[in-house]
N, C-alpha and C positions, 0 to 999 in steps of 0.2 A: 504494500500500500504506500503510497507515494502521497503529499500534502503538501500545501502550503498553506503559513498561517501568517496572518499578518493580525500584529498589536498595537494598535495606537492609543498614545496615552495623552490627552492633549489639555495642559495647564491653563487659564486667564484671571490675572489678575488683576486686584482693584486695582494698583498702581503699581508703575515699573518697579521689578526685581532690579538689584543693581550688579547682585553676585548669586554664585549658585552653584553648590557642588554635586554630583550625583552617582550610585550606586544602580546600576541596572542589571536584573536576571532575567533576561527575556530573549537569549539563546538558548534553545535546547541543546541538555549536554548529547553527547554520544553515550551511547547503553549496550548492551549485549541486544534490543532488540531493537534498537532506532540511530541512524545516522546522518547526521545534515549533510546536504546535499550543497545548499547555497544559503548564504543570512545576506542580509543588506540593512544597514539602520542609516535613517536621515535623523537627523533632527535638524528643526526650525526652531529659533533663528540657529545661523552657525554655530558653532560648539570652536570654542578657543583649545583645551586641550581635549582627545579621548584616549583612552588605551584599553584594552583585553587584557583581561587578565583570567588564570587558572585558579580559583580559592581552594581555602584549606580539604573542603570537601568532592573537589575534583569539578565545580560546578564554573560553567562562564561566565564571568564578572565584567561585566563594561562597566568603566569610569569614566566623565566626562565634565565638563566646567563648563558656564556660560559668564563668561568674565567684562561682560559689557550690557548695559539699561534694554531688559525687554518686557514686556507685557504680558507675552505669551509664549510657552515651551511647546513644545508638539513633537513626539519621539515615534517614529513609523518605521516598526523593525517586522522586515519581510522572511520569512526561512523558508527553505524549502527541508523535507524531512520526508526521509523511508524507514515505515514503518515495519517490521520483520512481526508474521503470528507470533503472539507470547502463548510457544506449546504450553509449557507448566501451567500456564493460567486455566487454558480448555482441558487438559488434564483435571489437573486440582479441583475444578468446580463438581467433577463427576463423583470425586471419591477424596477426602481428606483426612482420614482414616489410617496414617501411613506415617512412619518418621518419629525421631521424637518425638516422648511422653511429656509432660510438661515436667513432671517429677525427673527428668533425664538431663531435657534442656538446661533446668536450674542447676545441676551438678556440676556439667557440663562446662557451663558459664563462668562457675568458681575454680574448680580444676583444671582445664585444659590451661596449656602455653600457646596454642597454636594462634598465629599472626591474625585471620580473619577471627577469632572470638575474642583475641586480646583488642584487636581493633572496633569491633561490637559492641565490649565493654560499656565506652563511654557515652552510649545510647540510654544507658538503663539510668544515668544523670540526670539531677535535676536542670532545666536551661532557662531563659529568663521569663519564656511563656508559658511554659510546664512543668510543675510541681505535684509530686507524688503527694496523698493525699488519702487517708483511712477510706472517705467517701467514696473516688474514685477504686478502691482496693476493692470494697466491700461491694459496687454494683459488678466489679467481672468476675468475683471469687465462683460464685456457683457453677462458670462453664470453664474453671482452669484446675478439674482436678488433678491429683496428680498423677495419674495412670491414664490419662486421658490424651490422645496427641495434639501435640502444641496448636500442629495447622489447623486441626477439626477443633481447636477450641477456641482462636482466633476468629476463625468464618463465623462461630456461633454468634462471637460479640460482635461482629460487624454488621450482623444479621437486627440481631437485640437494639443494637443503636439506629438502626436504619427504622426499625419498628417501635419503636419507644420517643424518639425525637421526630420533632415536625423539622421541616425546613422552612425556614420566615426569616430573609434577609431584612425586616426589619425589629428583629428583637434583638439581636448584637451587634456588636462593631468588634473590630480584630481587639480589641484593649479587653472585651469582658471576659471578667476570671471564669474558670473550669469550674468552679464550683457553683458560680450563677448558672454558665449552660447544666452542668447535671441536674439544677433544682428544677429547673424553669422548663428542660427537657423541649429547648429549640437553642435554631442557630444555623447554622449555613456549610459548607463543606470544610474550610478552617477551620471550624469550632469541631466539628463531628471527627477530622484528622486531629486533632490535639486531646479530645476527649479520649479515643483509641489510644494513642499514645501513654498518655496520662494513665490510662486503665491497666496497660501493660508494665509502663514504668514501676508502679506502686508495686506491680506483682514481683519483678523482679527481671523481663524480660524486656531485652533493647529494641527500640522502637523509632523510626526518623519519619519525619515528614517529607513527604514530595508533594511539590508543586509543580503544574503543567498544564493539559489541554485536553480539553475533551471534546470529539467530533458529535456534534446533535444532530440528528435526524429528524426533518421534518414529518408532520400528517402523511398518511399515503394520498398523493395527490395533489401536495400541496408544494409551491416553489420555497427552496431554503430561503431567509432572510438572510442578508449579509451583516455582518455586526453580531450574529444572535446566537453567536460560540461566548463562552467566558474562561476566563483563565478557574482554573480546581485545583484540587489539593487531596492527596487520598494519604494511606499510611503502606508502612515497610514496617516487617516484625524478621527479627532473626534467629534462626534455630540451627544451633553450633553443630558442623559436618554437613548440613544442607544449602546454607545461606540465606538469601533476602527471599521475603514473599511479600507482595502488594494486596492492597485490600482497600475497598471504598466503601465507606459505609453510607456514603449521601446515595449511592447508586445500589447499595447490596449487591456488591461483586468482587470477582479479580480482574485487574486492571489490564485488557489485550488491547488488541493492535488500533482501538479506538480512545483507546490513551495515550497521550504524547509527553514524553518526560521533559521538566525544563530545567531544576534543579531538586537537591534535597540537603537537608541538616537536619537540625534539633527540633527546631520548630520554627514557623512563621517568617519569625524574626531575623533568621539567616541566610532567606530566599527569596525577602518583600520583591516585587517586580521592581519598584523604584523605590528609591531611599535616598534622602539627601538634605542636605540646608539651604536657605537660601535667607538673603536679606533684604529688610525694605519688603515692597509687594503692598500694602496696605494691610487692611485686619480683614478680611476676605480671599475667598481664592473661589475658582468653579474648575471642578476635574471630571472631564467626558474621557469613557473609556471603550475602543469598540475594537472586540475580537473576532476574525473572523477564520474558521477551520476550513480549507475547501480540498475535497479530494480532487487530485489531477490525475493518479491510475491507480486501477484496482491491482 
């Protein structure tokens, strides 16, 4: 499957910004199942300095400066990307019954030397938007017993939250704490990837967020709207001698070839699309954001 996605992110404000420095994840990295093909980023007005850069977690960091009076930023980054079937995914949905016990994985985790669990490890950490938490413990304990396999007790709670949580983009904002989404049981695909995490963290098992893209399908019959993709966020759980497995719980699934990876960390915080300072601008700002997913070959 072949794609091109373009993300525009387009800032106005009250008054001229005068400086502005910026943090961009809106390259999709390379993965065992997706590879870019071509990226292109303009922004308006010119950009004084930019560079790429590699971050700590393997992911593509564009940094950028607007070092002269503008009113408006406008950042129009094109990719092209081939999508490769995630087999484990259409596997794993049929049968997850298989592989470490969660009583195994957790031994595992403390015992082993081996590079990718020592590298694991610092999943199971607290980071500065997910904190392990009794509440959090206590709603995943009943499907992580310990004779029970990790994956088939993962799917369960990604199932449980996808059936338990409404999705209402407007009860949170990316700031509200885990323990308002568990009370309030809404929130959006951030909230529901950090809740996952958070549930797994407590228990003892590493957990990362990925950020990225997901292809929608229109009505039968009906023409796609352009814009009417959005950037998503699902979770990665890891079980030592197996590796990573994907999981969405805004969607109740595993994450194939209609998922597009763009980065992942700890949480949120380490993959925002855009991040940055800026000065001056007034006490106002308007942020239009429009994503568009379009298959070029199957």
């Amino acid at each position: 499957m072949i794609y091109r996605i373009r993300h525009i992110t387009h800032y106005e404000y009250e008054k001229p910004v005068t400086l502005c420095y910026n943090r961009a994840y809106l390259l999709p990295r390379d993965t065992e199942y997706q590879s870019c093909t071509d990226s292109r980023i303009q922004i308006y007005p010119a950009y004084t300095l930019g560079q790429q850069r590699t971050d700590y977690f393997g992911n593509k960091a564009y940094f950028f400066s607007l070092e002269q009076p503008h009113q408006e930023l406008k950042i129009d980054v094109t990719t092209d990307i081939r999508v490769h079937e995630s087999k484990y995914a259409r596997e794993c949905e049929l049968n997850l019954d298989f592989g470490n016990t969660c009583g195994q994985a957790l031994v595992a985790l403390q015992e082993s030397r081996e590079l990718a669990v020592l590298e694991a490890r610092e999943f199971v950490l607290n980071s500065p938007m997910i904190k392990t938490a009794a509440g959090l413990r206590e709603y995943a304990r009943s499907s992580f017993t310990s004779n029970r396999p990790l994956l088939s007790a993962v799917r369960e709670l990604t199932q449980r939250i996808y059936t338990d949580f409404t999705y209402d983009p407007e009860s949170t904002s990316i700031a509200t704490p885990l323990d308002e989404v568990l009370r309030n049981k809404r929130g959006v695909c951030q909230d529901f990837a950090h809740l996952a995490i958070g549930c797994l963290r407590s228990l003892g098992f590493p957990a990362r967020y990925v950020s990225g893209y997901l292809e929608t399908l229109p009505p039968p019959g009906q023409e796609k709207l352009v814009g009417s993709d959005a950037s998503h966020a699902w979770f990665a759980v890891f079980s030592p001698g197996e590796g990573w497995f994907e999981f969405d719980p805004t969607n109740n699934n595993m994450p194939a070839e209609h998922h597009i990876t763009t980065a992942w960390g700890r949480d949120y915080g380490d993959v925002s699309p855009l991040k940055g300072v800026f000065f001056d601008g007034g006490k106002s700002q308007k942020l239009t954001v429009s994503v568009d997913v379009s298959r070029l070959k199957n």
